[in-house]
Each structure stands twice: as structure tokens, then as C-alpha cells.
C-alpha positions in Angstrom: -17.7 -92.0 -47.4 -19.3 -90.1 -49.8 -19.9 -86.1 -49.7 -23.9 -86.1 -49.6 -24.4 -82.3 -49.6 -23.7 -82.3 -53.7 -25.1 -82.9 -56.9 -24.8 -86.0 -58.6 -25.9 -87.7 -62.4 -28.5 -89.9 -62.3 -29.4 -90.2 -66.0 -29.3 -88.6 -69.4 -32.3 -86.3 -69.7 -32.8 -88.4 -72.8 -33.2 -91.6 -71.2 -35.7 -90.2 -68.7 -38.9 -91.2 -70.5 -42.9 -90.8 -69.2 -42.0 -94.1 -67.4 -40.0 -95.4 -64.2 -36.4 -95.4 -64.1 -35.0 -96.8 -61.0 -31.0 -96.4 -60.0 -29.0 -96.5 -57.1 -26.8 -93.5 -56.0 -24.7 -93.7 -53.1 -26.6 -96.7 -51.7 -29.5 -95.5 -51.8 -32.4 -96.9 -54.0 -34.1 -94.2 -56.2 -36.7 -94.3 -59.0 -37.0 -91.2 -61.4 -39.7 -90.3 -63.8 -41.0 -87.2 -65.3 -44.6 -85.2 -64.6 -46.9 -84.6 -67.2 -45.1 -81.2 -67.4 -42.0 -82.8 -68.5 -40.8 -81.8 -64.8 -38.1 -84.3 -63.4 -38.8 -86.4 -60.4 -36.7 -88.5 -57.9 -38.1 -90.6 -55.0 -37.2 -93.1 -53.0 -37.4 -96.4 -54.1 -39.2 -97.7 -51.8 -43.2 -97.6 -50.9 -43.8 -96.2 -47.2 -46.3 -99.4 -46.9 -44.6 -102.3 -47.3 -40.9 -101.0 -49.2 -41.9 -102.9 -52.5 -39.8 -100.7 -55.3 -42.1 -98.2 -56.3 -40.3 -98.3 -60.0 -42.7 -101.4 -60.4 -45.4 -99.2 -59.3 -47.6 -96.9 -62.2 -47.7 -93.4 -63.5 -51.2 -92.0 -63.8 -50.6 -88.2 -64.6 -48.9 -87.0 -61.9 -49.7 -89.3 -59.2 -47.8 -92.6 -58.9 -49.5 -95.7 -57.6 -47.6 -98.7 -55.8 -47.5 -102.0 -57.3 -48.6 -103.9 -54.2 -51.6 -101.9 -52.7 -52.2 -99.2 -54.8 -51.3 -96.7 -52.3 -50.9 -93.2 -54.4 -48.2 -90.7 -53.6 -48.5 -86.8 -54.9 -45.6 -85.5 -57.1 -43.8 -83.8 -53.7 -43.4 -88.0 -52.1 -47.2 -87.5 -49.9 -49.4 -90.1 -49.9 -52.6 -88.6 -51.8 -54.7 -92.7 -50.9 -54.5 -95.9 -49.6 -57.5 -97.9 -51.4 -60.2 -99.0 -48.6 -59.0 -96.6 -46.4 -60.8 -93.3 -45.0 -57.7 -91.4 -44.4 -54.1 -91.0 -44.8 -52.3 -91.2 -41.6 -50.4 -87.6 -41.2 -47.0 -87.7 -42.5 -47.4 -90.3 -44.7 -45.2 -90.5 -47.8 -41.8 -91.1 -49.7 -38.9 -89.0 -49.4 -38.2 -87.1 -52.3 -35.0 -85.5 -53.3 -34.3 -82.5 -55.6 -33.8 -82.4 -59.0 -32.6 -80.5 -61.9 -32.1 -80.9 -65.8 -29.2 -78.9 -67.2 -26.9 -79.5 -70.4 -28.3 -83.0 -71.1 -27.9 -84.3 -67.5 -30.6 -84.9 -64.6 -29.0 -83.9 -61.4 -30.0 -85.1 -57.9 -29.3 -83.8 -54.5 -28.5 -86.5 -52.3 -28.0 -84.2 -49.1 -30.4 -82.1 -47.1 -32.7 -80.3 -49.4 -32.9 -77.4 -47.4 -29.2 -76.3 -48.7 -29.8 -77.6 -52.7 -28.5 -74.6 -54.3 -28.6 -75.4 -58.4 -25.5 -72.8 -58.9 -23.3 -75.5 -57.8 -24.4 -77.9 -60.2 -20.9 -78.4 -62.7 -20.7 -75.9 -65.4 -21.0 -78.5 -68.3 -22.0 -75.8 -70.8 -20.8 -77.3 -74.3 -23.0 -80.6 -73.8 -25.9 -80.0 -75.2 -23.9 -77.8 -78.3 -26.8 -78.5 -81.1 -23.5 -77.6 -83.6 -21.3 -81.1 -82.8 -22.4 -84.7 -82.8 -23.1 -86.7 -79.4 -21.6 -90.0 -78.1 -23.4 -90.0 -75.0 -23.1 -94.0 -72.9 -24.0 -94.6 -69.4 -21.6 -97.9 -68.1 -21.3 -99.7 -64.9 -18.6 -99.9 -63.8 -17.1 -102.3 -60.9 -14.9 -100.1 -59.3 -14.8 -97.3 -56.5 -15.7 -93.9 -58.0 -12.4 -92.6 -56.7 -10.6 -94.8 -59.2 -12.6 -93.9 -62.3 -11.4 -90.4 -61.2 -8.7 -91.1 -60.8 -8.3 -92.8 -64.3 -9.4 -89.6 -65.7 -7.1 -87.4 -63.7 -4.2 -89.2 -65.1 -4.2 -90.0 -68.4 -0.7 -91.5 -68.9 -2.5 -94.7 -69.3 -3.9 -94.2 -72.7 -0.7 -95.0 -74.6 -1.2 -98.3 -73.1 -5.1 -99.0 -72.4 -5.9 -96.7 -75.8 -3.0 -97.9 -78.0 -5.8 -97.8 -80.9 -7.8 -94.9 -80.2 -6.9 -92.1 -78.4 -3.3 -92.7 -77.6 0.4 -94.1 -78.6 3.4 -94.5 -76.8 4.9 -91.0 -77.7 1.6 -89.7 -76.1 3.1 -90.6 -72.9 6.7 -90.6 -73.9 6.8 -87.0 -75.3 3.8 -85.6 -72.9 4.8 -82.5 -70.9 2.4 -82.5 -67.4 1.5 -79.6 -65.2 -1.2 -79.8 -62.7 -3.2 -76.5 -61.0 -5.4 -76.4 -58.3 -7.8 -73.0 -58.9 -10.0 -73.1 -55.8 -11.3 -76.7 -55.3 -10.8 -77.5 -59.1 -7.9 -80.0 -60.0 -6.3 -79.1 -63.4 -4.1 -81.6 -65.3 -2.5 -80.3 -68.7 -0.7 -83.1 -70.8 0.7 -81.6 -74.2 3.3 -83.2 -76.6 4.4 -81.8 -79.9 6.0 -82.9 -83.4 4.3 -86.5 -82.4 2.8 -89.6 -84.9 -0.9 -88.8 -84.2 -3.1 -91.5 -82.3 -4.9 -93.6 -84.4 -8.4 -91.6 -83.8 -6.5 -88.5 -84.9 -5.6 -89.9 -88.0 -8.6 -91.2 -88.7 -11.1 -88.8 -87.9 -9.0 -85.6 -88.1 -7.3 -86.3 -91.0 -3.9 -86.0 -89.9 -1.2 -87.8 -92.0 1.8 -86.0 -90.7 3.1 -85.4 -87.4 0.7 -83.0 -84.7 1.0 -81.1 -81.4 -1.7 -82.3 -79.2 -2.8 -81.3 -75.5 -5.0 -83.3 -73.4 -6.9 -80.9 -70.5 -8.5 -82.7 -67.6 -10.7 -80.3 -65.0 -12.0 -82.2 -62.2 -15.2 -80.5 -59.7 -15.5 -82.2 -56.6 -17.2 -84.7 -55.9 -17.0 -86.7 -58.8 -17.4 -84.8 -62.2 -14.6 -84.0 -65.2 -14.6 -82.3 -67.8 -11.7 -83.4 -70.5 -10.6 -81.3 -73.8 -8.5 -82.8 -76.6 -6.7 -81.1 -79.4 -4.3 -81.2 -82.4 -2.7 -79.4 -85.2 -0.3 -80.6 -87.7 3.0 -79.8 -86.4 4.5 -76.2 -87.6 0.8 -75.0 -87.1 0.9 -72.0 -83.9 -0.9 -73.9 -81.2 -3.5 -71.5 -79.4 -2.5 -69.7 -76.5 -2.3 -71.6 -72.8 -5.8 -70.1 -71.8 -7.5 -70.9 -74.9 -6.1 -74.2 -74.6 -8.8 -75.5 -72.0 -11.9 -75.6 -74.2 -10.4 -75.7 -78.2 -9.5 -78.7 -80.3 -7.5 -77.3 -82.9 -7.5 -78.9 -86.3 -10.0 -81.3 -84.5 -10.1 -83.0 -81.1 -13.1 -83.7 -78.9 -14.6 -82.7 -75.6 -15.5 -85.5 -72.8 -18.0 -84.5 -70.3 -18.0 -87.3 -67.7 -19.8 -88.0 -64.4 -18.9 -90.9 -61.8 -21.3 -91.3 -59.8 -20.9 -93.7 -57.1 -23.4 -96.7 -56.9 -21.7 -98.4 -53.9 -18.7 -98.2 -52.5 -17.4 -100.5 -55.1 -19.6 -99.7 -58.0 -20.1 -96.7 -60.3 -22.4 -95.6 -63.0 -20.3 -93.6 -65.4 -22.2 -91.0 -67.8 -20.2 -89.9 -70.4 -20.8 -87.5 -73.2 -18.6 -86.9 -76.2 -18.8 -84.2 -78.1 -17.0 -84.1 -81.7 -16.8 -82.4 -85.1 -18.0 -85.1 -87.8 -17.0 -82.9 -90.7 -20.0 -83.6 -92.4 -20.3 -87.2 -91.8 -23.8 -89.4 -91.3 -25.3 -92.3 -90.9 -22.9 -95.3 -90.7 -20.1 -93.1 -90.8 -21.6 -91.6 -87.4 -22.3 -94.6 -85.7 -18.9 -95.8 -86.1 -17.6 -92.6 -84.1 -19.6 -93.6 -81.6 -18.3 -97.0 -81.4 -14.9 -96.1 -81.2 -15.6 -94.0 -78.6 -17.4 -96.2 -76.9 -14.6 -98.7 -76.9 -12.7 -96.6 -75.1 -14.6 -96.6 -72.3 -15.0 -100.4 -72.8 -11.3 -100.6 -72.4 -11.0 -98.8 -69.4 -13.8 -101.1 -67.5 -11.7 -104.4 -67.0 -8.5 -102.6 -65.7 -10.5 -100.5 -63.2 -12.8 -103.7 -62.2 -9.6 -105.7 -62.2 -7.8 -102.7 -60.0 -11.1 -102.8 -57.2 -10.4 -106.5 -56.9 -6.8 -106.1 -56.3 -7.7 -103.7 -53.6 -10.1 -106.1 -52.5 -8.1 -109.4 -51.7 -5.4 -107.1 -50.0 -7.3 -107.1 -46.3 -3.9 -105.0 -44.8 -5.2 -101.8 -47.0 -8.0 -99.9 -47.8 -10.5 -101.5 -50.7 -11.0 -97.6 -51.8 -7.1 -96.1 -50.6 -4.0 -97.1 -53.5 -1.4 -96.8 -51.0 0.7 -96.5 -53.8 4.2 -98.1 -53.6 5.2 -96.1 -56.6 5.0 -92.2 -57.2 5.0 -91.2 -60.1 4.2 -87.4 -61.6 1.2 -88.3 -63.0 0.1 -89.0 -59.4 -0.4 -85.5 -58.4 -3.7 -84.5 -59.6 -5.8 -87.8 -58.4 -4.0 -87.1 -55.1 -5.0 -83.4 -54.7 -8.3 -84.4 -56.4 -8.3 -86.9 -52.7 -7.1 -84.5 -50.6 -9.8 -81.9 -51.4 -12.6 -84.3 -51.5 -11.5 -85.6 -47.9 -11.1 -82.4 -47.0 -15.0 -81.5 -47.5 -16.6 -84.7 -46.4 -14.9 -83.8 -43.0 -16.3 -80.4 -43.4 -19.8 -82.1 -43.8 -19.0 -84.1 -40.9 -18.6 -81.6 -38.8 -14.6 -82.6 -38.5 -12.9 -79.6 -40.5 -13.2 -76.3 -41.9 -16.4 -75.1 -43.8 -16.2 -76.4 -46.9 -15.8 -74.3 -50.3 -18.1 -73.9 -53.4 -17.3 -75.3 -56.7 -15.2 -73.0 -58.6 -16.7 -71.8 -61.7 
């Protein structure tokens, strides 16, 4: 079950080129492209002829032509012409969904387009700073959405999983955890002080003594997190609980991350970093990047391996942990699965309305 009536990531607005990009979101075959204006566009996948994937089709301005018999659809999904033919049959045409660009990401509605309303798109302000560098990777992943957010919702694993990038044991040993709920928004605060920095820290921050740190993970239903991490030598004042959130200290990084469910059991992750190179370039850049990037990498067996766990076990759910252990650090995946359950059923029709997105 999915909550349709939200936006979700289909690509980086820098990957969306003048050509045809075609993706699945929610089970659902789509192919984006831009107009000549720059505008994005999502359609179907799927021609109204004969359902040949119209990302094989062409772009000619701002009409797009099917690969099969040339039948050419307007930028709003209507069939402009069918080759040979006198006239287009009334109602004739692709369904097309809305779309917006904002803070680096190209957002689709994938519910009725009558109640698209753009404010409740996440605030991701920060993404598109021009002032810190960009680690941006879209991955597929082979695992529910629900347990990439959860991954993200509790970070306990990086001690383990991370051990040579963002975490060490006394990041989980030493890490204090509250978790808030503000409106429909899941808070999880992890902060540890007088601790060996992780090996990221000490190489890219510069840190060779011992550092408070504080991971902040902010999760907007359905499927979108925003992550903050920070440090200062130890002895340093650490900045005050509310300014926590969004600073990094000495240095730290912010995470911008998107799950967006392909399938039930498959998920396109869209991830943006963004950091503080202290001046560095070229080489020194790209190797930023990569370390970044094999975090992710790390995280992408153990979820895959986790769905297929869930999988082979026919007496529980393939998407449902049904935990046999509880642990602290469960608290905020499980209000993050509460709340989303909670406004599916609204969508449904099987609960109470359902709330916005708090800002």
C-alpha cells in the first residue's frame, strides 16, 4: 500500500536531459522529459495505441511521437495525430501526471491531479546551496521503501555497517537518543560527546582529538528525510538544541534523501550530500564523493539481504518486521509506520482526514 495522494522523486533535475527518461514509481511505468521551455514532463509509459513504452518513442519540440506508429501526443498527454488517419478519436491520449522542479529534485504527483498542491512538496531548502559541494547518487535498491526508512530513522547501525566512514562503536555506545513527533514529522536526535571521531570526521574535518557529535534525522511522510551531522572538538560549547537541526559545527554534512518506492520490494533512493570541502578540488573532490557513496553502497546488501529474509518467512508480512526484539532505537521507524498507515487509511476512506506535511 502506498499513499498516492503525495509527492514523490523521480529524478535529479540534472539528469532530466532534452531526452526520454523512463522510471517506475509505485508500479507504475512513467517516462519524463523536458519541453523546449525547459518545463518538466511526466507521462505514462505507455502509448494509448498499442502500450509500446513511449520512452522509445521521439521528441520533436514539444510533441512526442511513438516509436511504433508515429502517433503524436501534445505536451498535456492528447493525441495531436495518428499518421494516415483523418482524425483523432475524442479522448484520445496518455495520462499525464503533475510535476514540479524544486531544490534540485523533480517531483511527481502520483494521486489525483485535481488536489496536487506544490506547498506540500518537502522543504529541502539547503539542496541546491551554490556555497557547499554536491554528492548527489540515485541507487536501486532491493528492498521495501519502508525499510530504507527505516534504516534512516535509526541510525544505530552505522557503528557497525559504517565502521569506516561515518561511524565507530562509541557512536552507538556513547549516543544519547530522543525521538519527537511535531505534527506528522518523526524526529530522531542521536548525540554523544568527548568521543574518538569517525573515520570521515577525522579525515575531512580535521579532527585529531576527541569531538561531540549529533546526528538529526527528520522524516516527512511518505517517504522523504532529511539528515544533519555535526562535530566539534570536545571542550568546544556545542550550539544550542534548536540550532542543532540544520548546523554542523566544526564540520559535518547534510543528507537530503528520497525513497521512493519502485515496487513493493524495490526502491530508487535519491540522495544528496551536501558538505564543506574547505577549499578542496578536483581529485580531492571526487574522492568525497566516493566515500560518500560507499556509504550508501554499504547500506544496499543489508537492506536487500533484510527484504529477502522477509521474503522466505511466508507466516509474516514481506513489508511488516514483526520485530522480536525492541530496542530504543525502534521508536522513530515505528511512529514513522504508524503515521503513514494512519494516512493511507485516510486516503482509503478508512480513517480520519489526513494531515499536511508539517513545515
Amino acid at each position: 500500500m502506498y499513499q498516492r495522494n503525495a509527492w514523490y522523486c523521480a529524478a535529479f533535475g540534472e539528469t532530466l536531459k532534452n531526452a526520454l527518461l523512463p522510471i517506475a514509481v509505485l508500479n507504475e511505468r512513467l517516462v519524463l522529459f523536458r519541453r523546449s521551455d525547459g518545463t518538466p514532463v511526466a507521462f505514462e509509459d505507455s502509448c494509448a495505441h498499442r502500450r509500446l513504452p513511449l520512452s522509445m518513442g521521439r521528441l520533436d519540440g514539444d510533441r512526442l511521437a511513438c516509436a511504433y506508429h508515429g502517433i503524436v501526443y501534445g505536451m498535456d498527454g492528447k493525441c495531436l495525430r495518428i499518421p494516415g488517419e483523418a482524425r483523432v478519436p475524442p479522448g484520445a491520449g496518455v495520462l499525464a501526471f503533475p510535476v514540479v522542479e524544486r531544490h534540485g529534485f523533480v517531483w511527481v504527483w502520483m494521486g489525483e491531479a485535481a488536489a496536487a498542491d506544490a506547498r506540500l512538496i518537502p522543504d529541502f531548502g539547503g539542496a541546491d546551496d551554490p556555497r557547499l559541494e554536491t554528492a548527489n547518487l540515485h541507487l536501486k535498491l532491493r528492498c521495501s521503501y519502508l525499510l530504507h526508512v527505516d534504516n534512516l530513522l535509526d541510525l544505530s547501525h552505522i557503528g557497525f555497517v559504517h565502521a569506516t566512514t561515518t561511524g565507530n562503536a562509541a557512536v552507538v555506545e556513547e549516543g544519547a537518543v530522543t525521538t519527537e513527533c511535531v505534527g506528522d514529522t518523526v524526529y530522531v536526535k542521536r548525540r554523544q560527546s568527548d568521543i574518538p571521531p569517525p573515520a570521515l570526521f577525522a579525515e575531512f574535518g580535521g579532527f585529531t582529538g576527541r569531538v561531540d557529535m549529533w546526528q538529526i534525522t527528520a522524516w516527512t511522510p511518505p517517504c522523504h528525510v532529511r539528515l544533519n551531522y555535526g562535530a566539534v572538538p570536545t571542550g568546544t560549547p556545542v550550539p544550542a538544541e534548536s540550532a542543532l537541526y540544520w548546523t554542523n559545527g566544526d564540520w559535518g554534512f547534510r543528507v537530503f534523501q528520497c525513497s521512493t518506492p519502485e515496487t513493493e520490494r524495490t526502491t530508487h533512493q535519491f540522495r544528496c550530500i551536501k558538505f564543506d570541502a574547505r577549499g578542496a578540488a578536483g581529485d580531492r573532490i571526487r574522492h568525497y564523493r566516493g566515500l560518500f557513496d560507499q556509504v550508501s553502497l554499504e547500506d544496499a546488501p543489508v537492506l536487500a539481504a533484510q527484504q529477502a529474509a522477509l521474503d522466505a518467512d511466508f507466516r509474516r508480512s514481506p513489508v511488516e518486521l514483526d520485530s522480536r526484539i525492541a530496542t530504543a532505537s525502534d521508536i522513530g521507524p515505528e511512529h514513522m509506520r504508524r503515521i503513514l498507515a494512519r494516512r493511507i487509511d485516510a486516503e482509503l476512506g478508512r480513517g480520519a482526514a489526513a494531515t499536511m506535511v508539517a513545515e
